[in-house]
C-alpha positions, 0 to 999 in steps of 0.5 A: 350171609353164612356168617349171620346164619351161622350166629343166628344158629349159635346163638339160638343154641345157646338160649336153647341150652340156657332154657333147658338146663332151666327145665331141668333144674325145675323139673319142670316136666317131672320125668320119671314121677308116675302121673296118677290117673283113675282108670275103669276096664271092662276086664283085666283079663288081657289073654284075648287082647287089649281090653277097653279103658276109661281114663280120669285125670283129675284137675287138683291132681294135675296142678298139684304134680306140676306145681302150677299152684306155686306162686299164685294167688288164690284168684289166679289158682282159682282161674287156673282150676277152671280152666283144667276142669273145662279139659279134663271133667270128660274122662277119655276112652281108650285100650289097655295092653299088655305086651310080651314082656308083661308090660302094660301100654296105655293107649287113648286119642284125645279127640281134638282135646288141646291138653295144657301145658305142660302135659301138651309138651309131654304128649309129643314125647309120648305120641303114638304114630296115629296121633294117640297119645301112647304111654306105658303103666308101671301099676294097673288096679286089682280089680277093674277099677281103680288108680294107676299110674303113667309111666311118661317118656321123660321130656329133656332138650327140647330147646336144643331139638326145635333149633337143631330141627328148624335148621335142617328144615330151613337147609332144605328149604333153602335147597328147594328155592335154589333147584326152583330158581335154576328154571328162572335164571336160565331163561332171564339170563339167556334173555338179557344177553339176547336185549344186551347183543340186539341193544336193547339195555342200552337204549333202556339206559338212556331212557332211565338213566336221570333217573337211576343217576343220582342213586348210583353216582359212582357207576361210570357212564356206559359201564355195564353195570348201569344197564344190570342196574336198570333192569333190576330195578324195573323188575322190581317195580313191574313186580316180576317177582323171581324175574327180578333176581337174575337180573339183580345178581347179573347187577351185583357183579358187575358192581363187583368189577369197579371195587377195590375191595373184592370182600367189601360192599361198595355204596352202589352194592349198598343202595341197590340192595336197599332199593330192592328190598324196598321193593317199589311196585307200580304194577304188582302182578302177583298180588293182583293175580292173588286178589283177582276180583277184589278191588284191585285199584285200591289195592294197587294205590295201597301199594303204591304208597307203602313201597313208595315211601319204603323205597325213599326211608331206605334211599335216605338211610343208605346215602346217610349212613354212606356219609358217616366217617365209620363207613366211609372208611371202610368204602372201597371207592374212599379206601385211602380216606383219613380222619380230617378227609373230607368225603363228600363227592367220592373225593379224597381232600386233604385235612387243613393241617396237611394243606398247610405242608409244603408238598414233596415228591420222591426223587 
């Protein structure tokens, strides 16, 4: 699985490097270009502080410095304009300041304004802590009225940024799921031993084995891995939900213990991971508790059909796909297994070619 992460993140890099050298082929954000805007202050006198502003951004302006007219028909740029107009016809109020350095700060809230792109893109680079959108002015007018421009934060790797951020967020939700699951398995665990010492598991076994039988053919009778398989997958129909996971790892090893192969999944290991994942549920708690006082029969018929067939589509696949020679040579049961075998039963048989040969036995 860290191997799938890890090509999941390397390739996500890459698409990301790719759509960024894109932006900045295109320019598609227009870094270090002032942005025009019209501008009306109270005054322009800032020795007493930030004086109030009224910012225009015209709708034309704004198409025109980001090209969103290229390309276009005249319908569609039509469309587009209206679209600007219906944002920036209201003009938006803010503050002019001036800083010790003798730099303007241009400081206004949006005021719930969904700006479009790619200026919404822009604002994140340029976002102020109380969600104002902050920038600086490289020229302001003489008088109190005039034009200005925004001297915007350039807007580069966003790509790289967004994955090298959502991997860190998701290593930290891994690590939050893994801290609230040591409650979880310490109490399953200890429970399965205490059934396990008093006999219980294996009475269970008895009970469900017809059952789980012909989906774990490899398992040996009265192996302890039945007894793990059993109860993971009753947990996963009476919708235990983090109750199933214990017990669900407790039954990978044990499966674990009857491969050749330490490294590869067996097809027991294969089809409970299917099973599970189908996730069947007779009684789902959790959903019930979630929807209480709806109509919880309904639903429960629901669910009952949709995991049910889920449990049968990933039932069939799992033992299709264990037949197919690509698989079954890598199997761990079938580890000596020959293009001619025959593989079916967990047996190894001889090609006709070989059958025909006189056996020889080492002296």
């Amino acid at each position: 699985m860290n191997y799938v992460w890890a090509a999941l993140i390397v390739m996500s890099l890459g698409f990301a490097i790719w759509a960024d050298a894109g932006d900045l082929a295109s320019d598609k954000y227009r870094n270090k270009v002032p942005f025009p805007i019209n501008i009306e202050m109270v005054d322009n006198d800032f020795s007493e502080g930030p004086q109030q502003a009224t910012i225009h951004i015209d709708a034309e302006e704004y198409m025109t410095f980001y090209h969103l007219d290229e390309g276009k028909t005249a319908e569609q740029k039509e469309a587009d304009l209206i679209a600007l107009k219906s944002v920036f016809d209201k003009p938006f109020t803010g503050k002019v300041s001036q800083t010790e350095s003798g730099a303007y700060e241009l400081r206004f809230p949006l005021n719930s304004t969904k700006l479009p792109e790619p200026m919404a893109t822009v604002y994140l680079e340029n976002k102020a802590k109380n969600g104002d959108f902050l920038t600086k002015l490289d020229s302001i007018p003489e008088g109190k009225v005039g034009e200005a421009t925004m001297a915007l934060t350039p807007t580069r790797f966003l790509g790289i940024k967004n994955i090298t951020d959502a991997a860190f967020d998701f290593a930290d939700v891994a690590v939050t799921i893994s801290l609230s699951l040591i409650g979880v398995l310490a109490m399953w665990l200890g429970l399965m031993n205490i059934a396990d010492k008093a006999g219980l598991i294996n009475a269970f076994c008895r009970l469900i084995s017809p059952i789980l039988r012909p989906l774990f053919p490899e398992v040996p009778k009265g192996h302890p891995a039945f007894g793990m398989l059993a109860l993971a997958c009753a947990a996963n129909a009476l919708g235990t939900g983090n109750a199933a996971t214990p017990m669900g790892i407790k039954a990978m090893e044990e499966l674990q213990k009857l491969s050749k192969q330490k490294d590869t999944a067996t097809n027991s290991m294969v089809m409970l991971l299917a099973v599970s994942t189908a996730s069947l549920q007779i009684t789902p708690s959790a959903t019930l508790l979630a929807v209480l006082g709806v109509a919880a029969a309904d639903l429960l018929v629901a669910i009952l059909i949709v995991t049910g067939i889920s449990a049968v589509v990933a039932i069939i696949t799992a033992r299709l796909m264990g037949k197919l020679p690509m698989f079954v040579k890598t199997d761990p049961g079938h580890i000596d297994w020959k293009p001619g075998d025959d593989p079916e039963g967990g047996r190894i048989v001889k090609s006709k070619e070989a059958k025909d040969e006189p056996e020889t036995v080492d002296a």
